[in-house]
C-alpha positions, 0 to 999 in steps of 0.5 A: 905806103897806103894804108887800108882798114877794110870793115863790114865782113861777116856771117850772112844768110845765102841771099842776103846783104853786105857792104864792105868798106875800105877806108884809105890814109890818104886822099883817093881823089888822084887814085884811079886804080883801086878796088877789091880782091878776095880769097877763099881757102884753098884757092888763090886771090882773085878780082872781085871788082876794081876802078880803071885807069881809064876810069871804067869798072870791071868786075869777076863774071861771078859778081856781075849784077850783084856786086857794085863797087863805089867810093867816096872821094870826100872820105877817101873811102870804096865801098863793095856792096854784095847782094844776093850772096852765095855761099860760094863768096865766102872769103876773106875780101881785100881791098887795094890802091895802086898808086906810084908803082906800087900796090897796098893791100888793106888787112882783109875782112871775113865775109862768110855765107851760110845758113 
């Protein structure tokens, strides 16, 4: 199994920046299917952004054009950078590789938007 260290959550004023990292134990360079869930109390997991086997990205309705999702096969890592953020992302963010049938989650970062 893969494992997954998230970092780069924290308390943010509405507005502002973060950009969380995912860094992964093995090489990302063959993984296609990777990205980023999150899950705010209450509420069941969603999609927040993820790379395709097909190569694309998709991302939730509720992020387009303030989420970008990247990585970095060099450092086998992804990356989500979050502007304009609302108080409504407020989650813990988790994210995940899929790889040979099987799905690894990383142990989640607390990204909260207030002021």
């Amino acid at each position: 199994q893969v494992q997954l260290v998230e970092s780069g959550g924290g308390l943010v004023q509405p507005g502002g920046s973060l950009r969380l990292s995912c860094a992964a134990s093995v090489n990302i360079f063959s993984i296609y299917v990777l990205g980023w869930y999150r899950q705010a109390p209450g509420k069941q997991r969603e999609l927040v952004a993820t790379f395709t086997s097909g190569g694309s990205t998709i991302y939730a309705d509720s992020v387009k054009g303030r989420f970008t999702i990247s990585r970095d096969n060099a450092k086998n890592t992804v990356y989500l950078q979050m502007n304009s953020l609302k108080p409504e992302d407020t989650a813990v963010y988790y994210c995940y590789v899929h790889l040979g049938g099987i799905v690894s989650w990383g142990q989640g970062t607390q990204v909260t938007v207030s002021s």
